[in-house]
Phi, psi and omega in degrees: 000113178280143182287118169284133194292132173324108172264135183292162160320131188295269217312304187283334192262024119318293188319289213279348183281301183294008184237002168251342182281309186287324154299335170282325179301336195276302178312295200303354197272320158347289179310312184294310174316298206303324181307298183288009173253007175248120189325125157341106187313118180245169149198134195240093185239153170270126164252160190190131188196167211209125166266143190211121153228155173293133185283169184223012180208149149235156186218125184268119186255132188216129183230192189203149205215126201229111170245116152237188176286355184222129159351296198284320198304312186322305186285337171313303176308313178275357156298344182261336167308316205276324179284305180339305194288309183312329191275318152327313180276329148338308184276339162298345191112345172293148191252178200292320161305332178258016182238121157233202174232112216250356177186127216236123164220166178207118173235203173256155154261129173284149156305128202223125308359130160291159173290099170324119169294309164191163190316136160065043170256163193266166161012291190310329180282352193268101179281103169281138164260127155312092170285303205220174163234148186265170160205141186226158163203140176253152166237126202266154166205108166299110177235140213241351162255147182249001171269011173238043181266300177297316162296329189276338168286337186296329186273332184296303187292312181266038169232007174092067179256135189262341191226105144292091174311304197147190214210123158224150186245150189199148184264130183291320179240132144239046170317303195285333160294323163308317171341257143356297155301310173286327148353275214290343171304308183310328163258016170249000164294306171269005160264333143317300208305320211261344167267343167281314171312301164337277178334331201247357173069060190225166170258115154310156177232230192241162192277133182287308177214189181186113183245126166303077179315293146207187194194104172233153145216154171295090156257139176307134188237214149289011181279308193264011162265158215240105177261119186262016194189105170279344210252105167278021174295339213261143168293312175293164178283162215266105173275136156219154199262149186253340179076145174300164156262103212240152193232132204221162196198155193212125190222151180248147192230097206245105181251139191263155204262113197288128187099339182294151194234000000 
């Protein structure tokens, strides 16, 4: 009695079906990978631009520094120095919000030497003594008029400010410059691209990637404002120039070289 020869199961001849379909996908798939790992023909430039604005706000800090012989008396001076100054800058017309107290310390002052404890003692015995105590308090005043940077160091110095901290100028928004800075990076970056293509007797193509290096700005601080008069003795007012604000930006640009394979 002869044996009908044996057929597979539809599920193995899935299987086996579905393992010859995936294999034939993978040889085909070889070529195109291998295609696609050969670098793109490029040009690759740096662009880079400086944005410059008028600051349109400051802030002014002005302190005072008070030493007597007891903690309360020091600080008791500089407070009263401090409503002084605060009540000045109040009469230009700055409103309350925007003048604060931006930093208040009281430490000891030491003896300089220290104080021998008693004759003919070593190293160990030279003791620092508390002579006196400082007390300092600074007061910041935001101001969005810059014609009132000087007058206003001028009331701080004369209600008895001892310190010009300093002055910084800042644009309360600065979006649109930044904005703006990368604009202008992007397009001197493709006019570099676009003077190598020339050069290179090529076509630009479409930009492949594009990375943002950075994007800072620069505010004008008291180093670059100009005080011409510390002393209130002196009549004239105090001018100060606040200088720009510069906003600067730096971008990589990969543009592919049109037609190259």
């Amino acid at each position: 009695m002869s044996r009908r020869p044996s057929t597979p199961r539809p599920s193995a001849l899935a299987a086996t079906l579905a393992a010859v379909l995936a294999a034939g996908a993978l040889f085909a798939a070889v070529p195109a990978a291998a295609h696609d790992a050969i670098p793109q023909p490029a040009i690759t430039v740096q662009g880079d631009a400086e944005v410059r604005r008028v600051p349109d706000e400051a802030t002014v800090r002005l302190g005072v520094v008070a030493q007597e012989p007891t903690a309360q008396a020091a600080q008791q001076g500089a407070n009263r120095i401090a409503q002084a100054i605060l009540a000045a800058v109040e009469a230009l017309g700055v409103p309350d919000e925007a003048i604060q107290t931006s930093r208040l310390v009281l430490y000891p002052v030491y003896s300089q030497p220290p104080r021998l404890l008693r004759q003919g003692g070593t190293e160990e015995d030279f003791v620092p003594e508390i002579v006196a105590y400082s007390a300092s308090n600074t007061v910041s005043v935001r101001l969005a008029d810059l014609t009132k940077v000087g007058p206003v160091v001028d009331a701080g110095i004369g209600a008895g400010a001892n310190q010009v901290e300093g002055v910084d100028f800042r644009l309360r928004d600065d979006s649109s410059a930044r904005t703006e800075a990368l604009a202008e990076a992007v397009a001197e970056a493709r006019g570099e691209a676009q003077a190598m293509a020339r050069a290179l007797g090529v076509t630009l193509g479409p930009v492949l990637s594009a990375d943002e290096g950075h994007v800072s700005v620069a505010y004008p601080s008291v180093e670059r404002a100009v005080f011409a008069r510390m002393d209130m003795a002196q009549a004239a007012p105090t001018p100060v120039a606040p200088g720009d604000v510069t906003v600067s930006a730096s971008v990589t640009v990969r543009f592919r070289i049109a037609g190259g394979e």
